[in-house]
Wavefront OBJ file of the C-alpha trace (Angstrom):
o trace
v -78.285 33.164 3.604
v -74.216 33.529 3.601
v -72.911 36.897 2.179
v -69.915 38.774 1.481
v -70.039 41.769 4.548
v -66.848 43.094 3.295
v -63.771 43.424 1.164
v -60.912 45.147 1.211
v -57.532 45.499 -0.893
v -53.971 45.760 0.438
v -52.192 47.949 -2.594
v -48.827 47.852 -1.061
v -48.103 44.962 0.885
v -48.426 45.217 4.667
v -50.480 48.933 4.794
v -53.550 49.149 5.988
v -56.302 47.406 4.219
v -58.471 49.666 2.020
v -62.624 48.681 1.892
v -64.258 48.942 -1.252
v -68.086 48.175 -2.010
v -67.331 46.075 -4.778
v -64.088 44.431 -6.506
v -62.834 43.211 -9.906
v -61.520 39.793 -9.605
v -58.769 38.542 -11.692
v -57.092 35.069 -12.112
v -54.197 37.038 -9.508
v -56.432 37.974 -7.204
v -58.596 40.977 -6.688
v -57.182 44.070 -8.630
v -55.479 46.579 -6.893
v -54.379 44.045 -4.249
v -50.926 43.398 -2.591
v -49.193 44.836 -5.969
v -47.118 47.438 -4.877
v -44.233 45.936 -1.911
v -41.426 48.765 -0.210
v -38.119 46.886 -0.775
v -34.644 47.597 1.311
v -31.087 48.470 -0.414
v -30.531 44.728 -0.135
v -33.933 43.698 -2.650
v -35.448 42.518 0.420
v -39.505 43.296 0.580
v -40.734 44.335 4.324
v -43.012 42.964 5.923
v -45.377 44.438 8.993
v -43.557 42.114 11.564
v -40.766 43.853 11.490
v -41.658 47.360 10.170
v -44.778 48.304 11.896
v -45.523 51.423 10.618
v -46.209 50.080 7.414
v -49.788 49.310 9.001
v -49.692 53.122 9.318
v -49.993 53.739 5.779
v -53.070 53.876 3.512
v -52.359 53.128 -0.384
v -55.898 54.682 -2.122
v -56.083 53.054 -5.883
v -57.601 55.130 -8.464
v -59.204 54.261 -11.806
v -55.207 54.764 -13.564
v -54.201 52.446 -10.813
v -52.337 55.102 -9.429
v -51.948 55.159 -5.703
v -52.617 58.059 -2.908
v -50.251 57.735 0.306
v -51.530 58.576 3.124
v -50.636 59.007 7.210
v -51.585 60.447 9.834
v -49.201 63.807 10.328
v -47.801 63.179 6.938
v -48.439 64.807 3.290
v -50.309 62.821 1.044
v -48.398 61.595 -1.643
v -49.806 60.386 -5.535
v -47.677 57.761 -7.108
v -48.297 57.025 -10.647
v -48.180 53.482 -12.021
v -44.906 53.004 -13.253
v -45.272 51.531 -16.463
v -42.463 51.228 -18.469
v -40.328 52.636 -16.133
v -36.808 50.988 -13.855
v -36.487 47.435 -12.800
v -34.727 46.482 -9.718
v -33.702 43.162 -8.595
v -35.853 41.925 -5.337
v -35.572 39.169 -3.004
v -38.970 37.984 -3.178
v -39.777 34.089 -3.367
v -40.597 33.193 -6.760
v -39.854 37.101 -8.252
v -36.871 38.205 -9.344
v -37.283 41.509 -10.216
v -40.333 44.406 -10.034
v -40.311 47.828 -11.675
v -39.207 50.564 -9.336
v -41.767 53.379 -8.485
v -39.172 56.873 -8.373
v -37.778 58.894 -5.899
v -40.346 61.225 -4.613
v -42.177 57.488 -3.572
v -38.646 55.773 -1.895
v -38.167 59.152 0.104
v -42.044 59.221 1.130
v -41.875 55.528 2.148
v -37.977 55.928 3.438
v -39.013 58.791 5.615
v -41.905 57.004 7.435
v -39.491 53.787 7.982
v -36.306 55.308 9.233
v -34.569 54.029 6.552
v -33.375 53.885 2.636
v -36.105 52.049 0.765
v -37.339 51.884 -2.250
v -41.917 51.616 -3.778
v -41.793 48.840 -6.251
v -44.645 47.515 -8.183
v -45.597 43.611 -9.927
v -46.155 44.492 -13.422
v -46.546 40.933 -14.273
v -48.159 38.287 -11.629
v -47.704 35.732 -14.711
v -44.604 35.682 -13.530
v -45.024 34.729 -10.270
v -47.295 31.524 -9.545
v -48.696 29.211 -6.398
v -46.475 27.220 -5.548
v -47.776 23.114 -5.924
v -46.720 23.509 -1.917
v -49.636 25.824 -1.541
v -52.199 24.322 -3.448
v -50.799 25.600 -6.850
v -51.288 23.866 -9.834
v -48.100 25.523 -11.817
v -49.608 27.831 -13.638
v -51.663 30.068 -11.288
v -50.579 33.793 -11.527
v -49.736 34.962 -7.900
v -49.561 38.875 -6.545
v -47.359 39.667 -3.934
v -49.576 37.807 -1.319
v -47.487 35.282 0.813
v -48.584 31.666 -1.018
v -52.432 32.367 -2.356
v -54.088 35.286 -4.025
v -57.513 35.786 -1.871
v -57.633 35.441 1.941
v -61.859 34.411 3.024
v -62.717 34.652 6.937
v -65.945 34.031 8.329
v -67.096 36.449 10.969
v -69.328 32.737 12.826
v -64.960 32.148 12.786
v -64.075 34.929 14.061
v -66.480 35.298 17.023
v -65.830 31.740 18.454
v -62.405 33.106 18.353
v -63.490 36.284 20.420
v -65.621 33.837 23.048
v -62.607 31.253 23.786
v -60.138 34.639 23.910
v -62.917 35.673 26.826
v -62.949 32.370 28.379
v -59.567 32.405 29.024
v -58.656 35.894 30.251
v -60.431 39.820 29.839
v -58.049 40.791 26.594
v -60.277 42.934 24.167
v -62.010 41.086 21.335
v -59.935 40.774 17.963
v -60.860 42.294 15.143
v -61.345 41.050 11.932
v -58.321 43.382 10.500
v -55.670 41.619 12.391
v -56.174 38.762 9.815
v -55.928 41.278 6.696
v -58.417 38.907 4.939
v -59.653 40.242 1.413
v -63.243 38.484 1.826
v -65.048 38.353 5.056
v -68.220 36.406 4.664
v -71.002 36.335 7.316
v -74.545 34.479 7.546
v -76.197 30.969 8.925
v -72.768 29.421 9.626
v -70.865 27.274 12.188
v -67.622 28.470 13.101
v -64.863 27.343 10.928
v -67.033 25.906 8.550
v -64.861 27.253 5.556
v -61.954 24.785 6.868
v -64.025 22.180 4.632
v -65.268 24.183 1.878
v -63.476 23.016 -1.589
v -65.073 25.006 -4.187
v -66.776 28.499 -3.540
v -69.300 30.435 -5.603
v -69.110 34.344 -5.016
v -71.877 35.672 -6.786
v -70.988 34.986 -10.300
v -67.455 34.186 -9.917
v -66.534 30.734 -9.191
v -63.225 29.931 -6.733
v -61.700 26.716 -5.697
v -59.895 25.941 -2.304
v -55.991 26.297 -2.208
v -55.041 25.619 1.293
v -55.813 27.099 5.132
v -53.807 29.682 6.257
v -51.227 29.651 8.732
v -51.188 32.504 11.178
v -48.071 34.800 12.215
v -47.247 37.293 14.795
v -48.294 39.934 12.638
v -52.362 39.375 13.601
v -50.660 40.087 17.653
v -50.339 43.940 16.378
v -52.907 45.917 17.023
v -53.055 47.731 13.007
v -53.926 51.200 15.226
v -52.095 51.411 18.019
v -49.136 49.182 17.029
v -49.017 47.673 20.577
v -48.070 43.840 20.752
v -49.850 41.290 22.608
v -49.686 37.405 22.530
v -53.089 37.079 21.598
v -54.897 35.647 18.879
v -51.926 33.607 18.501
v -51.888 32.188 21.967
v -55.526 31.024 21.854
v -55.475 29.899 18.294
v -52.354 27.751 19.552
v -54.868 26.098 22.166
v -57.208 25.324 20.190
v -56.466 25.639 15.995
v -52.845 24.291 16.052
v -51.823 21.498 13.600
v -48.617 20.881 11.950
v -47.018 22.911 14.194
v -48.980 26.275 13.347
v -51.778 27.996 14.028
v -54.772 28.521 11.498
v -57.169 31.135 10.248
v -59.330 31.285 7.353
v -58.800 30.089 3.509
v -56.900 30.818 1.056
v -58.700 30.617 -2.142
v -57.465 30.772 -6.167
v -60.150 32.275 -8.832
v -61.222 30.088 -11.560
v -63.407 32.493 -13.211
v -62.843 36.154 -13.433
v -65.805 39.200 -13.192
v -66.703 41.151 -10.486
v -68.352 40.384 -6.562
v -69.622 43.207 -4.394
v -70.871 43.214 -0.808
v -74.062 42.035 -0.261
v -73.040 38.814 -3.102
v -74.353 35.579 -2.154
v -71.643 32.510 -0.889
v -72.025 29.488 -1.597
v -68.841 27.123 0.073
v -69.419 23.393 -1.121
v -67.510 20.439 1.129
v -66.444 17.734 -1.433
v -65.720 14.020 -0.066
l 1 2 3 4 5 6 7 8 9 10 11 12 13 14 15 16 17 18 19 20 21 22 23 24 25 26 27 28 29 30 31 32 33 34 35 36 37 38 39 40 41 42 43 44 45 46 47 48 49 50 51 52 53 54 55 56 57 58 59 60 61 62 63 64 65 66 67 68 69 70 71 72 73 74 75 76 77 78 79 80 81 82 83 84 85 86 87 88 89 90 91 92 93 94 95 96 97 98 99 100 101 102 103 104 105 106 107 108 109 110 111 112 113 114 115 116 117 118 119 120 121 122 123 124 125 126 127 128 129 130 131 132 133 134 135 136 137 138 139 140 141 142 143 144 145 146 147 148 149 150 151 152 153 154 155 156 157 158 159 160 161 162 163 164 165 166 167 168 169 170 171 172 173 174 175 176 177 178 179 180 181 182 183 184 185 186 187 188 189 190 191 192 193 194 195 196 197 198 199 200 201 202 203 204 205 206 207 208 209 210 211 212 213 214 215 216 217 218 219 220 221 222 223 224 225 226 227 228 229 230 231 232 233 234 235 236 237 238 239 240 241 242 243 244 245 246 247 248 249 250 251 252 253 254 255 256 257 258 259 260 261 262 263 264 265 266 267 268 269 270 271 272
């Protein structure tokens, strides 16, 4: 039997993920995920690529939605949904503005980066949708995640990655966080199976394919130790290249909303 092994949430976008038993899904995405982005003086939001300590930094939710801070040799910091509070103009794709989180959050986040930034947050992910490039149908509310609002590996996936990355040369198996994914599904599969699936059932909730994802040079970080490699990205490139990029996992839209919990039954269906 296929079922979910784990989830995790990404609060602010590019921190370390954050694993939770069980999470409420909304038509966005799961709550509490990739909400919450640290913008530059120019509106610009950062991304792990080029700020690598971001993957430094745990964002704990609470029941408020409030967030906890965390790194290692830093003071924790609580940062209180800003409701109501400052907008700011941002330089996001398909957002033009989020609500700005206060000072004692931009000089946390602006302390750990070097540099003058600024904790926003997406009051509204109506106001941000899929784009029909991504498998949007024009009216699909988007968080702050890149084109689609759940990420699905398989681990069968993952560890036919692992075995051609061993084939090839002795670089240490890849973990599963490189890929940030919110759902990682495990059971009776082939690898890659999910490339085909079109709808998926997650216990109760019901989701429907949006496209497969495209992988950057953020999964050739290690999230611990920060060091860069070329790898998964040179393997993937050898043997899960189309279109001129390399690919990953699913991205996936919810058409029902409820809640799904490790342990929850998957059931991927192929359509022809």
């Amino acid at each position: 039997m296929t079922r979910v092994t784990a989830l995790r949430v990404h609060p602010v976008k590019a921190t370390a993920p954050v694993t939770v038993d069980e999470a409420i899904v909304e038509l966005s995405g799961l709550r509490d995920d990739r909400r919450w982005a640290v913008i530059d003086v120019d509106g610009r939001r950062l991304n792990a690529t080029t700020h690598d300590r971001l993957l430094t930094v745990t964002a704990t939710p609470d029941a408020s939605g409030a967030l906890t801070l965390t790194r290692p040799g830093d003071d924790a910091l609580t940062v209180p949904r800003p409701i109501g509070g400052r907008t700011i103009a941002v330089d996001v794709s398909r957002l033009a503005s989020m609500v700005d989180a206060g000072d004692l959050a931009a000089t946390w986040f602006s302390r750990v980066l070097d540099q003058p930034v600024r904790l926003a947050w997406q009051d509204d992910p109506s106001r941000r949708v899929i784009s029909p490039d991504h498998g949007g149908t024009g009216d699909d509310p988007l968080s702050l995640a890149d084109t689609g609002p759940i990420l699905l590996t398989t681990r069968a996936s993952l560890d036919q990655l692992n075995s051609w990355i061993a084939e090839e040369q002795a670089e240490s198996a890849m973990s599963m966080q490189r890929f940030r994914p919110n759902v990682v599904v495990d059971g009776d599969l082939d690898a890659f199976v999910e490339d085909a699936w079109r709808t998926i059932r997650i216990g109760e909730v019901g989701y429907r394919f949006a496209e497969h994802c495209d992988r950057c040079v953020v999964t050739t970080i290690d999230p611990v130790t920060l060091v860069r490699g070329r790898e998964p990205i040179r393997t993937l490139a050898r043997h899960r290249r189309w279109d001129g990029k390399t690919w990953f996992g699913i991205r996936i839209v919810p058409m029902t909303t409820g809640t799904i919990a490790v342990g929850d039954e998957v059931l991927g269906t192929c359509h022809t």
